[in-house]
N, C-alpha and C positions, 0 to 999 in steps of 0.2 A: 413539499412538492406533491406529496400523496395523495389523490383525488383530487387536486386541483388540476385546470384547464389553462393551457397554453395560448393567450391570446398574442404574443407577440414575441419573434426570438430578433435579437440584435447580436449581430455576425461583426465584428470589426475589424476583422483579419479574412484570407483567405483557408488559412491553414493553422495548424499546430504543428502534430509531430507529422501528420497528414493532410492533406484537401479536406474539407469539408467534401461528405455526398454534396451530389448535384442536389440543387435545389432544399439542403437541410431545412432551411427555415422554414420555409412555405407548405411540404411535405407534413411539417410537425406541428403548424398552427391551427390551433382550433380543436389539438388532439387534447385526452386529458389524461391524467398520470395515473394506472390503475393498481400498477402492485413495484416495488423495490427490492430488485435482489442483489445481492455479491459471487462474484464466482474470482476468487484468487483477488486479486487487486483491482477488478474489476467491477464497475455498478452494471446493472439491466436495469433501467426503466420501462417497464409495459407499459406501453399506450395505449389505448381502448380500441384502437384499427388494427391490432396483432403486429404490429411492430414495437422493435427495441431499439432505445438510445443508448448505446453501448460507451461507456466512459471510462477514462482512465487519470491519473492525475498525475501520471508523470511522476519524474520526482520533485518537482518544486507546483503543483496547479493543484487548485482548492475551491472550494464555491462555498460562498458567503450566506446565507440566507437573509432577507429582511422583511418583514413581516409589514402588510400594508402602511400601516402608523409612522414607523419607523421609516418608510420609502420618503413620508410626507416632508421628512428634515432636510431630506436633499432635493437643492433647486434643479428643475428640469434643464437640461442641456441639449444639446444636437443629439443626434445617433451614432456620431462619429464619435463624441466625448463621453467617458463614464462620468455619471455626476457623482459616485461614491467617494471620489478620492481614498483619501489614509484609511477609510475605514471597511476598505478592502487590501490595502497593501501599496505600498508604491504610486501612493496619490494617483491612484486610479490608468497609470499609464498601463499596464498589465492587462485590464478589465477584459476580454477577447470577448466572451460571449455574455447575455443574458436573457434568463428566460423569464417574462412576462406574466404572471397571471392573473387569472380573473377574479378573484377577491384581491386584486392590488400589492399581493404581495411580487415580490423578483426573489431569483437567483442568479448569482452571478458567476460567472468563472473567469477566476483570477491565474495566470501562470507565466512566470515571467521568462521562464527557458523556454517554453513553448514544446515541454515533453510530452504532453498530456494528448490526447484521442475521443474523436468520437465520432461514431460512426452510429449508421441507420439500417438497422436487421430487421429480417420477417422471424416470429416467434417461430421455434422448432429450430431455428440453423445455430445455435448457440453451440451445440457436439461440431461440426464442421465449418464454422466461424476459422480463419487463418491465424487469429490472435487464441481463439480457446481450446482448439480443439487437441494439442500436446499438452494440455493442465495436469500437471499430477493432482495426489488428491488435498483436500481438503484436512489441515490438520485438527479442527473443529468435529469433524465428519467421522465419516466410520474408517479410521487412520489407526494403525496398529503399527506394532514394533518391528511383527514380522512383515508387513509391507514396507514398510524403511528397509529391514535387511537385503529384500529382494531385490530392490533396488538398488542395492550400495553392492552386490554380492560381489559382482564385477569390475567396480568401478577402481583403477585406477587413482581417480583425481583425488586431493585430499579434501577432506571432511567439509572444511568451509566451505569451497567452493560449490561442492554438491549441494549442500541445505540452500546455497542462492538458489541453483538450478530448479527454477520453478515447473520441471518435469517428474522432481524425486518429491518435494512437496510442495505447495505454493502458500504464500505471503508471510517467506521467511528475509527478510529483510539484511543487512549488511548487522546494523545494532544488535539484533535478538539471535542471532547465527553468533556473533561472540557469546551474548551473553548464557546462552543456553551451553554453546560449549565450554566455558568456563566454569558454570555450575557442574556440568557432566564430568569436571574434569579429565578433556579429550583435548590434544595439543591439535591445533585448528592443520597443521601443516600433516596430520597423520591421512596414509592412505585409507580410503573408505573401507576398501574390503577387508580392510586389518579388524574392521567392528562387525564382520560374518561369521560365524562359526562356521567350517568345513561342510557340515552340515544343511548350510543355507537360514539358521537360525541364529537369530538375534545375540551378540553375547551381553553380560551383564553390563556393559558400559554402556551400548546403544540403547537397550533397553532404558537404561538412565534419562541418555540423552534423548529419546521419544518423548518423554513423561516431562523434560525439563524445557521443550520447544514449546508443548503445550501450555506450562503454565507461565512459563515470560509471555506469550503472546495476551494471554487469559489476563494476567499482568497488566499489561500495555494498555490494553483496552479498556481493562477498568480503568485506568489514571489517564489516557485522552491521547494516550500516543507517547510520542516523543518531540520535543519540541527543537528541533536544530534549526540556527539560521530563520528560516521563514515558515513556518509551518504551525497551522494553528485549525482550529475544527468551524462548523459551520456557523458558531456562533462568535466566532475570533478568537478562543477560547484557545491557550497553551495546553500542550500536553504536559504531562509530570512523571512519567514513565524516568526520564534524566533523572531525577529524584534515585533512583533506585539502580542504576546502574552497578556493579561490581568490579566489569571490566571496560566495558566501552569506555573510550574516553579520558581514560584514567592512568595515560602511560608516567610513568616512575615513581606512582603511590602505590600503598601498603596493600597487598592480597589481603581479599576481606574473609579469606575461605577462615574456618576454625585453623588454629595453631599451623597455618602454612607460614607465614614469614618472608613471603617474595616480595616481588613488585613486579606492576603488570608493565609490559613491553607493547612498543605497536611494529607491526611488519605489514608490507605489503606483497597482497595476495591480488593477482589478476586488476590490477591495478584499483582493490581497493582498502583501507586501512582494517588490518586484525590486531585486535586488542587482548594478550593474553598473560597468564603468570606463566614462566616457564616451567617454574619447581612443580606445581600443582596440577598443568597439566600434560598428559603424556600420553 
C-alpha cells in the first residue's frame, strides 16, 4: 500500500465495530499512502492530505494484499459482490471494504465478527485520539522492568489480567500473557503487587517476566503470529508461533519447563482461557 494512490474505496457494509466516518470513501480517494506506522494493535496510514486511516483488526479482520497480476485471475463482479471469494476467507462473504489502487493492485479487508475499526484522523491527534490516547507503552520501545513495577505496584488484579490491560503494556495478547508467564514461572492467578518490592522496585521474577514478554512477542513475529481458527498474514500466509507454544493450548500434557514434571491446566480468568503448570508456577 506504501506510495501508492487510492483511486477507488468499496464500502459494502455500513459499519464494523463502528460507522464508517461520514463520507470515508470519497474523503480518501485519490489520497496516496505516504508512510505505515503501528501504535499497540493499531495501523496509521498517513495520507499525503495530513490525515490518518486508523485501523484495527479486531480479533478475527485482516486485509489480503493482491498485487495487479494477481487481481487479473478474478472475474470482475458488481460492487455489491467480492470477486476474491476463498481466497480471502469465507468465499468472499466477509470482503467489507477494498481499497483500489492505481498500479491495479487492491487491498482488501476481510472480518467476519465485524470487530475491526476504522476511522479518519487529522495527523497530530493520535495523543488524544479516544482509542489511543490511555496506551501504555510500547514493549518494543523504551519499556523497562521498572516501568512494569510502577505500574503493577498497586495493582490488586492478578498478573494475567493486567499484562492484557493494554494501559500497563500494550499488544500483549491472551496466547503470549500465558506463555511468557509460564516461562517467568509466575502463577497467572498471583496478585501483581505481590511482583513490587516495598521499595517500588522490580523483584527478581518481574524482572524475568519483562525480559520474557519481550522475547515471546520477538518470537511471534519472527514465525508470522499465531495461527488459530482463521488468521493468516497479508499474503494468506499461516503463522507458526503454535509451533512453539509451551503452555497455551496444551491442557493435560507434559510441562516442557527442565525436570518440572507437571501438566499444564486451563482455568478461566475474566472470561478468558489461562493455560498453566501449577507445580512450576507460583
Amino acid at each position: 500500500m506504501l506510495g501508492r494512490r487510492i483511486t477507488e474505496v468499496i464500502l459494502r457494509r455500513d459499519n464494523l465495530r463502528f460507522p464508517f466516518p461520514d463520507e470515508f470513501a470519497s474523503r480518501i480517494t485519490g489520497r496516496s499512502v505516504d508512510s505505515i506506522r503501528r501504535r499497540a494493535k493499531y495501523l496509521l496510514l498517513n495520507l499525503d492530505d495530513g490525515r490518518i486511516i486508523l485501523s484495527h483488526l479486531g480479533m478475527s479482520g485482516r486485509y489480503t494484499l493482491f498485487d495487479s497480476e494477481k487481481v487479473k485471475q478474478f472475474e470482475t463482479t458488481k460492487n455489491e459482490v467480492s470477486r476474491f471469494g476463498s481466497a480471502t476467507g469465507f468465499e468472499g462473504r466477509h470482503d467489507h471494504v477494498e481499497f483500489r489502487f492505481d498500479d491495479g493492485s487492491v487491498a482488501v479487508y476481510t472480518d467476519p465478527r465485524r470487530f475491526g475499526i476504522m476511522d479518519l484522523i487529522e495527523v497530530g491527534e493520535e495523543q488524544i485520539h479516544p482509542l489511543l490516547e490511555s496506551l501504555g507503552p510500547e514493549p518494543f520501545g523504551d519499556w523497562s522492568a521498572k516501568q512494569l513495577a510502577k505500574k503493577l505496584q498497586n495493582k490488586t488484579t492478578n498478573i494475567k489480567v493486567a499484562l492484557l490491560d493494554q494501559r500497563v503494556v500494550v499488544g500483549v495478547g491472551n496466547i503470549y500473557a500465558c506463555e511468557a508467564l509460564h516461562r517467568s514461572g509466575i502463577h497467572p492467578q498471583r496478585q501483581s503487587k505481590t511482583l513490587v518490592r516495598k521499595d517500588g522496585k522490580p523483584t527478581k521474577k518481574l524482572q524475568r517476566l519483562h525480559e520474557n514478554v519481550v522475547q515471546v512477542l520477538e518470537q511471534a513475529v519472527e514465525v508470522g503470529g499465531s495461527s488459530l481458527n482463521d488468521f493468516a498474514d497479508v499474503n494468506g500466509t499461516l503463522g507458526y508461533f503454535g509451533h512453539h507454544f509451551q503452555a497455551y493450548d496444551r491442557e493435560d500434557q507434559p510441562c516442557l519447563q527442565a525436570n518440572c514434571g507437571g501438566t499444564i491446566e486451563r482455568i478461566t480468568q475474566s472470561g478468558r482461557s489461562t493455560f498453566l503448570c501449577p507445580r512450576c508456577q507460583r
